[in-house]
C-alpha positions as CSV (number, residue, x, y, z in Angstrom):
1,X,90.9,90.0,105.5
2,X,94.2,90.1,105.0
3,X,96.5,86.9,103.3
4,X,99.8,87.2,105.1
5,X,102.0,84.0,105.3
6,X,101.7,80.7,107.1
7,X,105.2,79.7,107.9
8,X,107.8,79.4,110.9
9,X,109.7,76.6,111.6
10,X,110.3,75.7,107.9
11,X,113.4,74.7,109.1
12,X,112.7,71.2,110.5
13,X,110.6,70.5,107.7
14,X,110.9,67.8,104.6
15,X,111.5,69.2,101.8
16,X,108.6,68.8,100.0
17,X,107.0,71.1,102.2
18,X,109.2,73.2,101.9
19,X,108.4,73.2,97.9
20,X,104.3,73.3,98.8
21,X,104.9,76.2,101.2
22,X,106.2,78.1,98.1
23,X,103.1,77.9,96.3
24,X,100.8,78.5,99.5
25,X,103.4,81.1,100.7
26,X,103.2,80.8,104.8
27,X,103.4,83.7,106.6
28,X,107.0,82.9,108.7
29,X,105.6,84.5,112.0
30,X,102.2,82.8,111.6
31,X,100.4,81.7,115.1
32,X,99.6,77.8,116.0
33,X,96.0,79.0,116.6
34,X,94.4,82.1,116.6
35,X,90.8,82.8,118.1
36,X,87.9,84.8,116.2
37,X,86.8,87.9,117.6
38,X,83.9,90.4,116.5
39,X,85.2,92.9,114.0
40,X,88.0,90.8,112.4
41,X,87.8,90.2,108.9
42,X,88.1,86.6,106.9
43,X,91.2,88.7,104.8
44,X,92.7,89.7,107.9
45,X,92.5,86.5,110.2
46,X,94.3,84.4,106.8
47,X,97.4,87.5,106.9
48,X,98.1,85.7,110.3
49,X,98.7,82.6,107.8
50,X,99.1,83.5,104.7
51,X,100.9,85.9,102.1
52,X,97.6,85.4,99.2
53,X,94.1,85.5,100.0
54,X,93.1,83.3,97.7
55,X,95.2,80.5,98.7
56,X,92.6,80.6,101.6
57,X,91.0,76.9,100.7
58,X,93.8,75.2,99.7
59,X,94.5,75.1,103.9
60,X,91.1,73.7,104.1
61,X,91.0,71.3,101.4
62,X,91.9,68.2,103.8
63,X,89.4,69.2,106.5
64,X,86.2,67.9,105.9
65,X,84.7,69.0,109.3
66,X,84.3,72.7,107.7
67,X,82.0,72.5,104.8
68,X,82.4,76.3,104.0
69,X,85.9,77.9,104.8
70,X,84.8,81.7,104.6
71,X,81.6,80.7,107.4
72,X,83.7,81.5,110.1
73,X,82.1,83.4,113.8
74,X,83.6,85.2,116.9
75,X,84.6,82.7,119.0
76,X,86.0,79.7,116.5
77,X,89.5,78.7,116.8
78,X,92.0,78.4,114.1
79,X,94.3,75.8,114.6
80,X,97.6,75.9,112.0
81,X,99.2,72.3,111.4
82,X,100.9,69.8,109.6
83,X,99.5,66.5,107.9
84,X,101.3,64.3,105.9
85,X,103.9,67.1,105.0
86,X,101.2,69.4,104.1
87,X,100.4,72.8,106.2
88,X,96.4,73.1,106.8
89,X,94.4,74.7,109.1
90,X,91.6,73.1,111.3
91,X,88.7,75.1,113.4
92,X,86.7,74.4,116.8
93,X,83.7,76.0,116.9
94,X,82.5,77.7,119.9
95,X,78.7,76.4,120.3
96,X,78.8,77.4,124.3
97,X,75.6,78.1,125.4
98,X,75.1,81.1,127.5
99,X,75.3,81.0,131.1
100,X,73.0,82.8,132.9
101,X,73.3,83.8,137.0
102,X,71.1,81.2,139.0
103,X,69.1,84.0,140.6
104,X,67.5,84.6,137.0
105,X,65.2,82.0,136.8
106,X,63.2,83.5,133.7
107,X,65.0,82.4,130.3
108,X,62.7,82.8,126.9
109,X,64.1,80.8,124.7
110,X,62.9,81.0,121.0
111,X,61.1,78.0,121.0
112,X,59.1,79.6,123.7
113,X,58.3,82.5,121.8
114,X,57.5,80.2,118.9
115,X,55.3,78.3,120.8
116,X,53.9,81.5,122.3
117,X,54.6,80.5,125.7
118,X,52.6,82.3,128.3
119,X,53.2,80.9,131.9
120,X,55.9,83.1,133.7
121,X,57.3,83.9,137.4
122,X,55.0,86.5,139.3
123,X,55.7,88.1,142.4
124,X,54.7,88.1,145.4
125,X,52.6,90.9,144.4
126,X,50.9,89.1,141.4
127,X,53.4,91.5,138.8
128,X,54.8,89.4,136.1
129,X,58.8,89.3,136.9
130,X,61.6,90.3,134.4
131,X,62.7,87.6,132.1
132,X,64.9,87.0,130.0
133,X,64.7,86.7,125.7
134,X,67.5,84.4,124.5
135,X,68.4,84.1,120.8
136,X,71.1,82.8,118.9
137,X,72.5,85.6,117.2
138,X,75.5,84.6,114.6
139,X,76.8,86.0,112.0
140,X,79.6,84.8,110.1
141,X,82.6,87.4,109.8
142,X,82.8,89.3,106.5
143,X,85.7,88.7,103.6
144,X,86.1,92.5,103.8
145,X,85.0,95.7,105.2
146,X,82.0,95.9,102.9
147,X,81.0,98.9,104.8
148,X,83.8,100.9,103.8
149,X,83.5,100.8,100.1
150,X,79.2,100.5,100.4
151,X,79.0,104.5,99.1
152,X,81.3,103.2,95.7
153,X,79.5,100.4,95.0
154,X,76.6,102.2,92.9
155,X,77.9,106.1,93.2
156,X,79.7,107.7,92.0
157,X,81.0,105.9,89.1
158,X,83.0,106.3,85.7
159,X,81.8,107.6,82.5
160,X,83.3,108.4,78.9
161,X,83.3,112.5,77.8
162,X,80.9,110.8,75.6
163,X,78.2,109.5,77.4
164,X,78.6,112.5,80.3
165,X,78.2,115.4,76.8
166,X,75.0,113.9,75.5
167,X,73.5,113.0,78.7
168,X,69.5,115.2,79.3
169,X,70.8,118.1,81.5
170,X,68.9,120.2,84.2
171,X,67.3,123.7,82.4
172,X,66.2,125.3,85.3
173,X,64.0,124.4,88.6
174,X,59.6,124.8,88.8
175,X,58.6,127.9,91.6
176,X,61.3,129.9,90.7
177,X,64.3,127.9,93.5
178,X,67.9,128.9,92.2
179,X,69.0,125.8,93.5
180,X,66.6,122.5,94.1
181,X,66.9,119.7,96.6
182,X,64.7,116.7,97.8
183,X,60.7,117.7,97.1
184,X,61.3,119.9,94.4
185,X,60.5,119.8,90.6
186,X,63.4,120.4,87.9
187,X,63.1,120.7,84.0
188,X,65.6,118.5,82.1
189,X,66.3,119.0,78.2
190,X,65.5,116.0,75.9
191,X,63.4,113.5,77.5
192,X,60.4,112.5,74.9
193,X,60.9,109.1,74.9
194,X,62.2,108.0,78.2
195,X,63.6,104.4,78.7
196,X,62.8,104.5,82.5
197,X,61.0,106.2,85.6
198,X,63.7,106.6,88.0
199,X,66.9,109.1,87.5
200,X,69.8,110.0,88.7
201,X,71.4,113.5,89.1
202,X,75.2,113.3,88.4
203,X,78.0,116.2,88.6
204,X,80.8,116.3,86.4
205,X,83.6,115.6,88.5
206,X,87.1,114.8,88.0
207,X,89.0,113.5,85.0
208,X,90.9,110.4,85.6
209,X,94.3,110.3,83.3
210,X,96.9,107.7,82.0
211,X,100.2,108.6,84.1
212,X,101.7,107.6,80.7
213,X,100.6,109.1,77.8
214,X,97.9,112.0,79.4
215,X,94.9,110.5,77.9
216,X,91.5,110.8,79.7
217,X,90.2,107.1,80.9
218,X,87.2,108.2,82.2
219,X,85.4,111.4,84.2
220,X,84.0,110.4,87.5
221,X,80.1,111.1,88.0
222,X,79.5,112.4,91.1
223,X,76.1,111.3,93.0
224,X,74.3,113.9,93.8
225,X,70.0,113.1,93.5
226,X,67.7,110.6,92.6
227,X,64.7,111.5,90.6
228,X,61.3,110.0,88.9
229,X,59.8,111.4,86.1
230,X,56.7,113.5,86.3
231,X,56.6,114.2,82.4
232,X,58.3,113.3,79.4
233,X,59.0,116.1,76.8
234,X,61.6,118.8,75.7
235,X,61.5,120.0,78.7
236,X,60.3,116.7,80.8
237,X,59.3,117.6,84.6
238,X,61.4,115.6,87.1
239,X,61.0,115.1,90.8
240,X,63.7,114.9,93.1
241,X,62.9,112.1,95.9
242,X,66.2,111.8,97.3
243,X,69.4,114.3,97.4
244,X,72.9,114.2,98.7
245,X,73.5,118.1,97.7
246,X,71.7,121.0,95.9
247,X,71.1,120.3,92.2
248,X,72.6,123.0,90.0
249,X,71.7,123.8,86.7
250,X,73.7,121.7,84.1
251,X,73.5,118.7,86.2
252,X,73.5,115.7,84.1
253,X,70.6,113.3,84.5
254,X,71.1,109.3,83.6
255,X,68.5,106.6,83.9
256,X,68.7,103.9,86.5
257,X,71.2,101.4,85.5
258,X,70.8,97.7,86.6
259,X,73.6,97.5,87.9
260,X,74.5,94.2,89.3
261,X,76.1,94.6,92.8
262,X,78.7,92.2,94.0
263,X,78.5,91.7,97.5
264,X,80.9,88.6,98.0
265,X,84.6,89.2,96.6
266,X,86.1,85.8,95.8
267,X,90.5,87.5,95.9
268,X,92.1,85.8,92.9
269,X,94.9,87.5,90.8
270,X,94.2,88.2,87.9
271,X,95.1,85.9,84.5
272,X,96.5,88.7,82.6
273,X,99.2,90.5,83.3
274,X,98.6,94.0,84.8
275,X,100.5,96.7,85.0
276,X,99.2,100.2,86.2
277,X,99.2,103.1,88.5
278,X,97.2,104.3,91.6
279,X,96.1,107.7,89.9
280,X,93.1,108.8,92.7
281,X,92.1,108.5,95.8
282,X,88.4,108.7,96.7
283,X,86.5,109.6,99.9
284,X,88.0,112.9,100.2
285,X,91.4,112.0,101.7
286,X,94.6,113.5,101.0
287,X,96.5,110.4,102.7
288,X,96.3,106.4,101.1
289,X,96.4,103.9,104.3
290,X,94.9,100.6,104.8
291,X,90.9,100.7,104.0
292,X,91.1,103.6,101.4
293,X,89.4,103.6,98.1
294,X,91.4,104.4,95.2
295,X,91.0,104.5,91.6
296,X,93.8,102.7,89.9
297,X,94.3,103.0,85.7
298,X,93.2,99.9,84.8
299,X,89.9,98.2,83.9
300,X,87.4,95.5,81.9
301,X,89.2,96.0,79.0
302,X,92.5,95.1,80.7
303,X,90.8,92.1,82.2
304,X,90.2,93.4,85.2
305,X,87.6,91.7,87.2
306,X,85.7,92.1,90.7
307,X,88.1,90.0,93.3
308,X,91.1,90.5,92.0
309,X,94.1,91.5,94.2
310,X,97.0,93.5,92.8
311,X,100.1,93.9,94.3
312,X,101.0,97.9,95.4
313,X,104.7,99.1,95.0
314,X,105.7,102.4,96.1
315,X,107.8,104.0,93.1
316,X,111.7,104.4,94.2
317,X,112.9,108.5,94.3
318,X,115.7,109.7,91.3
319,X,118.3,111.1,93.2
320,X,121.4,112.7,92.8
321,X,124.3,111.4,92.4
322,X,127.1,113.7,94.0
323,X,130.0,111.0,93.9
324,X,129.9,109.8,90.5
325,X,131.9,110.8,87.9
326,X,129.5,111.6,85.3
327,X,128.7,115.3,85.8
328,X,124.7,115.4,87.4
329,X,124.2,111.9,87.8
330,X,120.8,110.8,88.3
331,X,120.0,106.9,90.5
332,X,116.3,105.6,90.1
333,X,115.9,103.5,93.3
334,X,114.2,100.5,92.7
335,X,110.5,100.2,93.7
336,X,109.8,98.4,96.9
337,X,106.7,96.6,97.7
338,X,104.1,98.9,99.8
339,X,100.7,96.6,100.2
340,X,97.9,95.2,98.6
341,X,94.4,96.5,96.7
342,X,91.6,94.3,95.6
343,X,89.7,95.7,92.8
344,X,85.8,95.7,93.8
345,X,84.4,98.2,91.5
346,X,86.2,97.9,87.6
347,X,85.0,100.0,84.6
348,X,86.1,100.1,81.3
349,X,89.4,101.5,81.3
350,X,90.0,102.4,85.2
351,X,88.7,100.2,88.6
352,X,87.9,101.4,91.9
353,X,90.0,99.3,94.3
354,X,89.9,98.9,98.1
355,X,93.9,98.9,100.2
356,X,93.7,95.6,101.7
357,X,97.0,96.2,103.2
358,X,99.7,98.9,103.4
359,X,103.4,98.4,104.8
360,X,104.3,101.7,104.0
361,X,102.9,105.1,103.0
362,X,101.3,105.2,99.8
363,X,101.0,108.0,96.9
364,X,99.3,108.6,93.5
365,X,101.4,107.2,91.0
366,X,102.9,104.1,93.1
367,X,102.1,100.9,90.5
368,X,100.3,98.0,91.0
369,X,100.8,94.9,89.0
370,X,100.0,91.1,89.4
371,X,101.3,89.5,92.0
């Protein structure tokens, strides 16, 4: 879903829209109407618009014919105008119904099957002919592709040296396995008075650093079983029900959190002031493109919330200077602008962030600040 600008032909207009269209930032090469097809995103369909998602609305404020602007289907038009100096956009739904050939004289509707219809065409031979089942199938297009980050949104995640040290750890595994997976039993160190029934298996994985100063942030937990327990105890018996890999010995074990999933991103920049570095990149990819996960230095503590889009800029090169007149001359080229993240996952002190948009290649270390 990506927010480009809504703009072209600023030229010939007042200029008091001219003013507006520099807070709603139009995209100059914006279309006069675009139409929806399957697959496009809400954040890509408003970069044909607009610069900022979450100027999004503000185009539909005056259009009362839309009651929700992010309940938009394959097939709707977009239509980009002007009304009374402002720039807005306005949408035609495509409520078609489906034409079928003539020779096809069988159509089910759901109102049939509802009604549990039971009178249809027979042959000549008395068999029941083929017919038809038609259903309105629509699903609004997402905000984002939600199934790109759906294997961050509950593991792995980020936890202190802390709470990873003191966490129950797996002893050794019941019949004598050197490693255990899905249907096996594992004893886990310091369970006697367990807070839940369900577990997770984590690995200690990488630690995530400030670019700055070299302090550890965080240490990612890496998924890798789910487990109920059998019996509490000093030893406690656990039972592994799901796993992604074999459990080792040493594997941490955490209780179930609660966690609260966030489904529907609202893109906002933040209040605060942020200033930070792209300093992983998740998913097991070497190159950051559009649609990657990366974990950026900044979190909850920072103010850092679900939704909100950071601007990426790709840090410029020191190079040498072999015309100047001080000896070994060293230029820092300035940073240039590289794409967008939205933050859809934030911890404490670092956020897993999805690349809404990427001009240019991107790298560990590039910054990301408010936009």
């Amino acid at each position: 879903m990506a927010f480009r600008t809504l703009f072209g032909l600023v030229v010939f207009f007042s200029v008091s829209l001219i003013s507006w269209a520099d807070e709603i930032q139009i995209n100059p090469s914006h279309p006069d109407q675009y139409t929806v097809v399957k697959g496009d995103t809400l954040w890509e369909i408003s970069g044909k618009f607009l610069r900022h998602p979450w100027q999004w609305p503000e185009l539909w404020s005056t259009n009362s014919q839309i009651k929700n602007p992010n309940l938009i289907y394959p097939g709707d038009t977009i239509y980009f105008s002007i009304a009374n100096g402002r720039p807005q956009l306005s949408l035609s739904r495509n409520d078609q119904p489906a034409q079928f050939s003539a020779s096809l004289s069988c159509v089910l509707s759901e109102e049939d099957i509802k009604n549990g219809r039971t009178d249809f065409a027979v042959s000549e031979n008395g068999k029941v002919l083929p017919c038809i089942r038609e259903t309105t199938i629509k699903q609004a297009i997402r905000l984002i592709p939600t199934d790109t980050i759906a294997q961050f949104l509950i593991s792995p995640k980020v936890v202190s040296e802390n709470e990873l040290g003191s966490a129950p750890y797996v002893i050794d595994f019941a019949g004598e396995h050197l490693i255990a997976g899905a249907g096996d039993r594992v004893y886990v160190r310091s369970i006697s008075q367990p807070d839940s029934l369900a577990y997770t298996v984590y690995r200690a994985g990488d630690a995530f650093k400030s670019p700055e100063t070299g302090e550890i942030l965080g240490y990612e937990a890496k998924y890798i079983a789910d487990a109920t327990l059998q019996q509490p105890g000093d030893p406690a018996t656990l039972f592994i029900t799901k796993s992604d890999s074999e459990i080792r010995k040493g594997d941490r074990i955490m209780p179930n959190a609660d966690e609260e999933l966030i489904l529907n991103y609202f893109p906002r920049p933040p209040q605060e002031s942020i200033k930070g570095s792209i300093i992983s990149v998740l998913g097991g990819v070497s190159q950051i493109g559009m649609y990657n996960v990366v974990v950026i230095d900044k979190g909850t503590k920072d103010g850092l919330l679900a939704g909100h889009e950071l601007t990426i800029y790709q840090r410029g090169k020191s190079i040498s200077d072999p015309y100047s007149l001080i000896k070994k001359d060293v230029v820092k080229l300035p940073d240039e602008i590289a794409g967008t993240l939205m933050v859809f996952r934030p911890f404490e002190r670092v956020s897993y962030a999805l690349v809404m948009e990427a001009s240019q290649a991107l790298h560990i270390l590039d910054k990301v600040e408010t936009p």
